[in-house]
N, C-alpha and C positions, 0 to 999 in steps of 0.2 A: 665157289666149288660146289657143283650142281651134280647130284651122285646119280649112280644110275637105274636108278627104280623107274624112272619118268617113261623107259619103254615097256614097261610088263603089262604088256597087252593082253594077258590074260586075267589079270588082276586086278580088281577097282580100287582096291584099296591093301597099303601094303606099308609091313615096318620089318624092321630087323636089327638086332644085334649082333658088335662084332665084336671079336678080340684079338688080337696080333698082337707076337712078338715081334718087335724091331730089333734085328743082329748086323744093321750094318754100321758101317764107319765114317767117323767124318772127315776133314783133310789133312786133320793134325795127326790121324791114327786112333783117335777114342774112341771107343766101341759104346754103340749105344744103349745093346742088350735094355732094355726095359718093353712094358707092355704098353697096348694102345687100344682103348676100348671106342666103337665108336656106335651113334645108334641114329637108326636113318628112319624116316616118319613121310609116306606117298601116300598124299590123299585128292583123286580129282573129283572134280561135282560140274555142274551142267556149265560153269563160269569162267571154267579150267582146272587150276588143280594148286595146293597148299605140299611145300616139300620143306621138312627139318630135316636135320645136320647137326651132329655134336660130335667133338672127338674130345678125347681125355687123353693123356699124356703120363703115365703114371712114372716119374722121375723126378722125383723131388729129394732134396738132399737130407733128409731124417731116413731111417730103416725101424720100420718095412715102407716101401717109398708108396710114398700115397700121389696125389695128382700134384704136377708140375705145370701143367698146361691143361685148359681148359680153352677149347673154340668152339663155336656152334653161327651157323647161316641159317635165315629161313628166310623163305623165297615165294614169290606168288605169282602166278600164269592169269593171265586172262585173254581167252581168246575175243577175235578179233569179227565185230557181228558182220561189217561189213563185208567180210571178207568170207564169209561160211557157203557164199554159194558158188566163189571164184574157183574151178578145178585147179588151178597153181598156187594162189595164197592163201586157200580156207583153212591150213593149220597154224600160219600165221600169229604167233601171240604175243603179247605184252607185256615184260618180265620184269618184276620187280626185287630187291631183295637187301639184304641189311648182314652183315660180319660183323664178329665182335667174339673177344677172347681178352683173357688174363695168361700171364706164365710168371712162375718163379724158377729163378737155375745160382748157382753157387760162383764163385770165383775167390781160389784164395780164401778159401772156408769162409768169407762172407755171403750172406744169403740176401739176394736180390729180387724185387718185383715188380713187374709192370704193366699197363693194360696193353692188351693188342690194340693197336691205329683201324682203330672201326674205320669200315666202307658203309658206304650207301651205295646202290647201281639199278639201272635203269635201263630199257634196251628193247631190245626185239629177239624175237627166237623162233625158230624155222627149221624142221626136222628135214635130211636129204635120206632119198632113201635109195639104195645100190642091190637090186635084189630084196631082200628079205632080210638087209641087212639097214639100218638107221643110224646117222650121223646127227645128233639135235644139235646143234650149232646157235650161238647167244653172240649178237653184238651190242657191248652196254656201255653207257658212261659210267665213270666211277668216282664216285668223289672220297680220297682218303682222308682223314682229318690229318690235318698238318702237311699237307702236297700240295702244290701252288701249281694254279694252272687245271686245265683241261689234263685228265686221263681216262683212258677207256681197256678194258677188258674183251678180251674173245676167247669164249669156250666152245672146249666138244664137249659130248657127252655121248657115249655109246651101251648099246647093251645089246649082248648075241646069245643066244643056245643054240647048241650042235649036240649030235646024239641024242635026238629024244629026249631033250632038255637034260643028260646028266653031265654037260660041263657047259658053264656061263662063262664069255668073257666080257667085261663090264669095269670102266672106269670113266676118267675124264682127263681135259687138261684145259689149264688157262694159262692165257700168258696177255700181263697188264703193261700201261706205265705206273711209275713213281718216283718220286725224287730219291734219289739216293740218300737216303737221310743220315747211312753211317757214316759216310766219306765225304760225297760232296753235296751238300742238300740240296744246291740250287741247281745241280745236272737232272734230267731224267734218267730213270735206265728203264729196259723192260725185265720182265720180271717173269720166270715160269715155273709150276707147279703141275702137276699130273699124277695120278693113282691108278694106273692099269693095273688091273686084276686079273685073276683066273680060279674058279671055283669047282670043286667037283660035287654036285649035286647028292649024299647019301640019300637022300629022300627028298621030301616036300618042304620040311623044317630044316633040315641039319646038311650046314656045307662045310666042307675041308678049301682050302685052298692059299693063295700067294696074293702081294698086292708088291709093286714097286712104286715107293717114293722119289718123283721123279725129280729135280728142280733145279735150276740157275739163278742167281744172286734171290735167295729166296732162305739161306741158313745164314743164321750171322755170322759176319769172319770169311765166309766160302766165297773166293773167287770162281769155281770150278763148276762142273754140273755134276752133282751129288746124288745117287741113287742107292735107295734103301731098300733091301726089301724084306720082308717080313714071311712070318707062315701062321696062318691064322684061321678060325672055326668063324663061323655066321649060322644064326638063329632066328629063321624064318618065324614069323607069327599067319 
């Protein structure tokens, strides 16, 4: 899950903090109401460019609820020298990157915990551009711990301003294989995730704005495709 700082082209270097509340529901009817802080970390240099990723989850079953899930990616670009003078593949680069998370959730007031099924991924990455507008697009191998077999990963990633930079829209999506591991482990299924956003710029620091949690067999229990969406501030540095 590759966020979308990696087009701010105006900006060598860039972080920020979010916070959103999540008020959607899942398929049983439970509302999720809790908050979700996440903090994003763009930094490119002459070799490509270094991007962090962390989300917090703050739903844990004590009050006042402190973190239930903790996830964080960090990822690395390296562009490609061969390729720096090719007018079609000179943005061409080499993407590397590493998942890994923790979550605790209750059931039947017993309290449960486990590590998230770290990835490893590996791939290629190639930004298409439509105007003035950028699609970065990522094709990777993915190795889950505990998935038998070859899986691979494809992302978007996008980032737009309109109006004079006072609204950004800005998110991603991926969609992998995996074994099914609640149901049948030995099937594949694929699997998708997505965060489209929309921000309204107050300033240079301080944004207002929405994020929809997009996903398919990607909540435990959910056969369906599930969207969340939140209303949440962001703090430019």
């Amino acid at each position: 899950m590759i966020l979308p700082l990696l087009f701010t082209t105006t900006c060598l270097f860039s972080q920020n903090i979010q916070l959103h509340y999540d008020f959607g529901r899942l398929e049983d009817g439970t509302k999720r109401n809790y908050f979700v802080g996440t903090l994003e970390l763009f930094r490119p240099d002459t070799l490509g460019y270094t991007f962090l990723f962390a989300d917090f989850e703050f739903n844990s079953p004590d009050r006042p609820r402190g973190v239930s899930l903790g996830y964080f990616e960090i990822a690395r670009n390296f562009y490609m020298p061969w390729f720096r003078n090719n007018k079609t593949f000179r943005e061409l680069g080499f993407h590397i990157e590493y998942n890994d998370g923790s979550v605790i959730y209750e059931i039947d007031s017993v309290v449960y915990g486990e590590n998230l099924r770290n990835s490893w991924l590996a791939g290629v990455e190639y930004p298409f551009r439509l105007g003035d507008f950028t699609l970065n697009t990522m094709l990777l191998y993915k190795y889950i711990r505990g998935s038998s077999g070859a899986d691979f990963q494809l992302t978007f990633v996008w980032y737009h301003s309109l109006f004079n930079n006072k609204i950004t829209l800005s998110g991603y999506a991926d969609i992998w294989t995996q074994n099914d591991f609640y149901k049948n482990p030995d099937e594949k299924i694929f699997v998708l995730y997505g965060e489209p956003q929309v921000w309204f710029n107050i300033n240079s620091h301080l944004s207002v704005g929405s994020e929809f949690r997009i996903s398919k067999n990607f909540v435990f229990g959910s056969e369906r495709i599930e969207v969340f969406p939140t209303l949440g501030m962001k703090w430019q540095f």
